[in-house]
C-alpha positions as CSV (number, residue, x, y, z in Angstrom):
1,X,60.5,66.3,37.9
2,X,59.3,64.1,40.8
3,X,55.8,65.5,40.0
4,X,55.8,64.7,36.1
5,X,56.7,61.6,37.5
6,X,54.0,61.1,39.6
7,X,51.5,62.1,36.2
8,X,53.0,59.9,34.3
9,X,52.5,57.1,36.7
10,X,48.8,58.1,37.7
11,X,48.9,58.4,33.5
12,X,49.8,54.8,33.1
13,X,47.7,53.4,36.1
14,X,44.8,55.2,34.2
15,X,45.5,53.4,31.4
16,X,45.9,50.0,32.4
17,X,42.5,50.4,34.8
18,X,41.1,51.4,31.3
19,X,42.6,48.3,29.7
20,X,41.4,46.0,32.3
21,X,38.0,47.6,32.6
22,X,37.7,47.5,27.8
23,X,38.7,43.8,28.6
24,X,36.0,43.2,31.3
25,X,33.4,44.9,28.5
26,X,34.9,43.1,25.7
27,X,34.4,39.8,27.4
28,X,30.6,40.3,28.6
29,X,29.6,41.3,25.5
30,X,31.2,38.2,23.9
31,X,29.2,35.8,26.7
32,X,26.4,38.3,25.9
33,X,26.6,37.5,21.8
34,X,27.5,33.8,22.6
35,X,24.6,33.5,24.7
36,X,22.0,34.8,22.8
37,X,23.2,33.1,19.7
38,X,23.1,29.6,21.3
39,X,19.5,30.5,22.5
40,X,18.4,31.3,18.7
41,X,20.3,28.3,17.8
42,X,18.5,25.8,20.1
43,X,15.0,27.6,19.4
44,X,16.0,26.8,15.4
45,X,17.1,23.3,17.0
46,X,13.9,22.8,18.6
47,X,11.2,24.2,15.6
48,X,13.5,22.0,13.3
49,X,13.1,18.8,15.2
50,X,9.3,19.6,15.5
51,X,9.0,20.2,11.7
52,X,11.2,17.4,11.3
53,X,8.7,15.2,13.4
54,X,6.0,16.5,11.6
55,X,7.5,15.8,8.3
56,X,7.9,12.1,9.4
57,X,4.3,11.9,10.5
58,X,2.5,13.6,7.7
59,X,5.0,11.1,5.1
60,X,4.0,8.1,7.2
61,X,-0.2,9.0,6.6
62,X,0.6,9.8,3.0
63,X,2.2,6.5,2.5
64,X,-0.7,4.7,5.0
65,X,-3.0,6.4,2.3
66,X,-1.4,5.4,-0.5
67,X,-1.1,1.8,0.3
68,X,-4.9,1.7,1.1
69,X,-6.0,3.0,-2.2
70,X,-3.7,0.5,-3.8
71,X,-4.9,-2.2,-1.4
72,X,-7.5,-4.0,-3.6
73,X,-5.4,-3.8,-6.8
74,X,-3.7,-5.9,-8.7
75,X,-1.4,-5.4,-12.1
76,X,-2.0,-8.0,-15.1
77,X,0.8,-8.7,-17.7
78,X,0.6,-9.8,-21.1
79,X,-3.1,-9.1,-21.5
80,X,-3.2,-8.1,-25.8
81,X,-4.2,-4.1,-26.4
82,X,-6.6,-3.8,-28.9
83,X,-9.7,-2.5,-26.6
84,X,-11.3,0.9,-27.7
85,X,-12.6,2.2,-24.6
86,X,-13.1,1.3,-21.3
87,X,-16.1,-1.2,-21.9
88,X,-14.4,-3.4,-24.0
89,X,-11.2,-3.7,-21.5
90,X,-13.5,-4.0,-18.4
91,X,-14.8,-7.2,-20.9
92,X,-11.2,-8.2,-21.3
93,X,-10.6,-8.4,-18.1
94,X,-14.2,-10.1,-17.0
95,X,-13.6,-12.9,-19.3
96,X,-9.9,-13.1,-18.7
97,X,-10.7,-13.9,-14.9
98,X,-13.3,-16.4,-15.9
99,X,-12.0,-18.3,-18.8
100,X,-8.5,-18.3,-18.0
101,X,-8.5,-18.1,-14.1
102,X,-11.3,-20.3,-13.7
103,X,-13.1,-18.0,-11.4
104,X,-16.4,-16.4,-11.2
105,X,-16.4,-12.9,-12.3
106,X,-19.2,-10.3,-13.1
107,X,-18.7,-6.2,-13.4
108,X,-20.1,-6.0,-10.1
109,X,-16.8,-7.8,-8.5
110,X,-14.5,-5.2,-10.1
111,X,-14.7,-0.6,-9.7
112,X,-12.0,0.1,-11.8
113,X,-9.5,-0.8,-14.8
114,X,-7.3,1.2,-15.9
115,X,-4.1,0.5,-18.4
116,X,-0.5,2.3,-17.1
117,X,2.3,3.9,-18.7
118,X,3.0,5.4,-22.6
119,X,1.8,3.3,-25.2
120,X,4.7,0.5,-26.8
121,X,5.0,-2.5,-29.0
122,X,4.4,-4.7,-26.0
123,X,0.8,-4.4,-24.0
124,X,0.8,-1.9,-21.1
125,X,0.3,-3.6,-18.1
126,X,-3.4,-3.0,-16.7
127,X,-4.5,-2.4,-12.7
128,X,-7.8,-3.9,-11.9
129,X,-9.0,-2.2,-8.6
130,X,-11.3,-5.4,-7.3
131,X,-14.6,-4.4,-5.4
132,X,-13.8,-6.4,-2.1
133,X,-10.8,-8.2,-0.9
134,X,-12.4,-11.3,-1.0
135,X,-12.0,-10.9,-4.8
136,X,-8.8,-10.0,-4.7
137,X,-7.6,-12.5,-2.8
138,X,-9.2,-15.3,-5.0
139,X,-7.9,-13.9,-7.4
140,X,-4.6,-14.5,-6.1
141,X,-5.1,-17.6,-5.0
142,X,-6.0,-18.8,-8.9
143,X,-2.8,-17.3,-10.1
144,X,-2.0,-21.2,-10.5
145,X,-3.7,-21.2,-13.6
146,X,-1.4,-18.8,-15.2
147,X,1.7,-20.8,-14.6
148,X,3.9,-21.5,-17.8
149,X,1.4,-18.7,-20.1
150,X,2.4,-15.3,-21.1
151,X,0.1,-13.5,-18.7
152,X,1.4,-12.5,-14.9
153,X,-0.2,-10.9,-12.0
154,X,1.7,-8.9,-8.9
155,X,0.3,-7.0,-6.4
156,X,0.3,-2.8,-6.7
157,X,2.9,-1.3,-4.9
158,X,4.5,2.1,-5.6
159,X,7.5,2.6,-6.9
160,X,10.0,3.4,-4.0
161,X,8.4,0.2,-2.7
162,X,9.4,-1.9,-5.9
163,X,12.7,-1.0,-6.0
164,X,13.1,-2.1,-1.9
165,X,11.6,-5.1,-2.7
166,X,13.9,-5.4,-5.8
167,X,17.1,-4.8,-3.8
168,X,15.8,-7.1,-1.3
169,X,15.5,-10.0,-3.4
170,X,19.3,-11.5,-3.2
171,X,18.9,-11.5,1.0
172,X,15.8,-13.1,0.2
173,X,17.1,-16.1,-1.8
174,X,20.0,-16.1,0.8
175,X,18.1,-16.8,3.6
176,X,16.3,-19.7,2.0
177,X,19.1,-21.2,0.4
178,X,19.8,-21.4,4.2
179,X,16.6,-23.0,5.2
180,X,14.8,-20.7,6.5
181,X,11.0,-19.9,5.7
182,X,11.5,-16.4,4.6
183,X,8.9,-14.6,2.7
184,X,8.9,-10.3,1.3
185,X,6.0,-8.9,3.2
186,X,5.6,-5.2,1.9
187,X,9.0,-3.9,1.8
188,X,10.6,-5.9,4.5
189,X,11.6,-9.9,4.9
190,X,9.4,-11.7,7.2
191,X,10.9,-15.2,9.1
192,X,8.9,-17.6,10.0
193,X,10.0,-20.1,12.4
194,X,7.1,-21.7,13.8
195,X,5.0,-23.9,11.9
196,X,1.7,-22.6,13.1
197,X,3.0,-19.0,11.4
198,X,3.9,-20.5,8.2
199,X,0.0,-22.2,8.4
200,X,-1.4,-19.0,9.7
201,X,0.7,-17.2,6.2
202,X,-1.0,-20.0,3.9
203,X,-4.0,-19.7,5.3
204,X,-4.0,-15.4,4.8
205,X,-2.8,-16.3,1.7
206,X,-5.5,-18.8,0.6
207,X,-8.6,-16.2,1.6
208,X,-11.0,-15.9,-0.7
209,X,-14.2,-14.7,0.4
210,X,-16.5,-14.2,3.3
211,X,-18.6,-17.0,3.9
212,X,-22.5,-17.1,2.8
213,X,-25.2,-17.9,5.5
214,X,-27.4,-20.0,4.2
215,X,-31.5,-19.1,4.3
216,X,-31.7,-22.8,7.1
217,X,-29.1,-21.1,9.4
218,X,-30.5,-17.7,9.1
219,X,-34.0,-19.4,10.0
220,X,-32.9,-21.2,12.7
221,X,-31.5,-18.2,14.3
222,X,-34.4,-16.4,14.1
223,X,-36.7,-19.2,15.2
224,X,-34.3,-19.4,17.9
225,X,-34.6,-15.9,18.9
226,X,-38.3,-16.0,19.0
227,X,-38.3,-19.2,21.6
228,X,-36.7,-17.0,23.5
229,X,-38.6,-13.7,23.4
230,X,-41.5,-16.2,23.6
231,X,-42.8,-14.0,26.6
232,X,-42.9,-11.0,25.1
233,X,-46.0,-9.4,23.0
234,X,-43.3,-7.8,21.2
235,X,-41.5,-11.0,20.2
236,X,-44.3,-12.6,19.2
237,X,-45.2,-10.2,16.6
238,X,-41.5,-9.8,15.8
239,X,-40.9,-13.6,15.3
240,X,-44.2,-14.0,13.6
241,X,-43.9,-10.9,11.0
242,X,-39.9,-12.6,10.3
243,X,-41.6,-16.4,9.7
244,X,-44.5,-14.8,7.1
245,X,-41.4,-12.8,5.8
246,X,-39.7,-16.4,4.8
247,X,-42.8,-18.1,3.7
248,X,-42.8,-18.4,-0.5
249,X,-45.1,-16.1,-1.9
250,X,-47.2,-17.4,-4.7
251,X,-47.1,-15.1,-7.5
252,X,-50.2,-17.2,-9.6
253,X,-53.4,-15.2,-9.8
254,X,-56.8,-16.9,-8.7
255,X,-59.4,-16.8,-10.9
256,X,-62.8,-17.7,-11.2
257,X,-62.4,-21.2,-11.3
258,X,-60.3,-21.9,-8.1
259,X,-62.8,-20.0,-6.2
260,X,-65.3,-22.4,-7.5
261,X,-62.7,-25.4,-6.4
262,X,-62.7,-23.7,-2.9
């Protein structure tokens, strides 16, 4: 009896070294699993924040893009539909700037019109891409001549852009009902506090074109330019082929008779 005893207590001992031992396994393969999932799960974390980040980056070019190929446009509203084809709205638009803006407009100021959205009983609005900014910003500038007519003229901007603007409007009004110098630059509210920023914002805003060197200016410089290379063979002959280059060239033909007078 003593020895069945004895068994059965070897028996259990077995049992619960067994138990202890299953327990040991059970728990290393758990921190096994748990480990190797949280390293898959910050290798997922880490590609996702690098997609993520490239996302952001490749969103921010195709919006940098977007807003220079809409940077020398403009939208005009009101303008009356009844063109045929492109020629005749390019016209349109040509004498609209002229007659009614008071500006100075040929087709080589402008590269594209082009009228947007489905046809209606009102005129679709039409986006004039300008040549230069220069044009576009006298353009702008003019946009005094339109007041109290039909016709309207706003920048290009896409259409997430629109409706920020749109929904910024109310702070806008806010802040100047509260004095402030605010003005909606792009798709954020700009405040000016200083006086030389608001002059520095009339004066971007009043741009019109680059200025033209006149043919006195452009000969001084170059006479002045000679003086100096004065020494030189080379700037000799440089300043002196540049002065023949300005001299008039008379286009009248001499014939027999101014000969004789010679």
């Amino acid at each position: 009896m003593e020895e069945i005893t004895k068994i059965l207590k070897e028996i259990q001992r077995d049992l619960q070294c067994q138990k202890e031992e299953m327990k040991e396994m059970q728990s290393n393969i758990t921190n096994i699993i748990n480990s190797n999932v949280n390293e898959k799960f910050k290798e997922i974390e880490s590609k996702h924040c690098i997609l993520s980040q490239k996302l952001e980056e490749q969103q921010g070019k195709i919006e940098y893009l977007e807003r220079l190929g809409r940077k020398k446009n403009l939208v005009f509203f009101g303008i009356a539909e009844d063109e045929e084809n492109y020629f005749q709205l390019q016209a349109k638009i040509i004498n609209f700037l002229n007659e009614n803006m008071k500006m100075s407009c040929d087709i080589s100021d402008i590269e594209y019109i082009r009228r947007i959205g489905k046809k209606q009983a009102t005129p679709r609005p039409i986006i004039v891409t300008f040549l230069t900014m220069g044009k576009k910003l006298e353009t702008i500038r003019n946009r005094k001549y339109l007041k109290g007519s039909k016709y309207n003229i706003n920048e290009d901007f896409p259409r997430h852009i629109l409706e920020k603007r749109k929904n910024l409007q109310a702070e806008l009004q806010k802040q100047r009902e509260q004095g402030k110098f605010a003005v909606l630059k792009y798709d954020k509210i700009v405040i000016l506090n200083k006086r030389t920023q608001r002059n520095e914002y009339s004066k971007k805003r009043a741009l019109s074109s680059s200025p033209v060197i006149n043919k006195t200016q452009k000969f001084s410089t170059n006479s002045q330019q000679a003086k100096k290379n004065k020494n030189s063979i080379t700037g000799f002959f440089t300043a002196r082929h540049e002065k023949e280059s300005l001299e008039p060239i008379s286009l009248t033909s001499q014939g027999p008779e101014s000969s004789r007078n010679k």
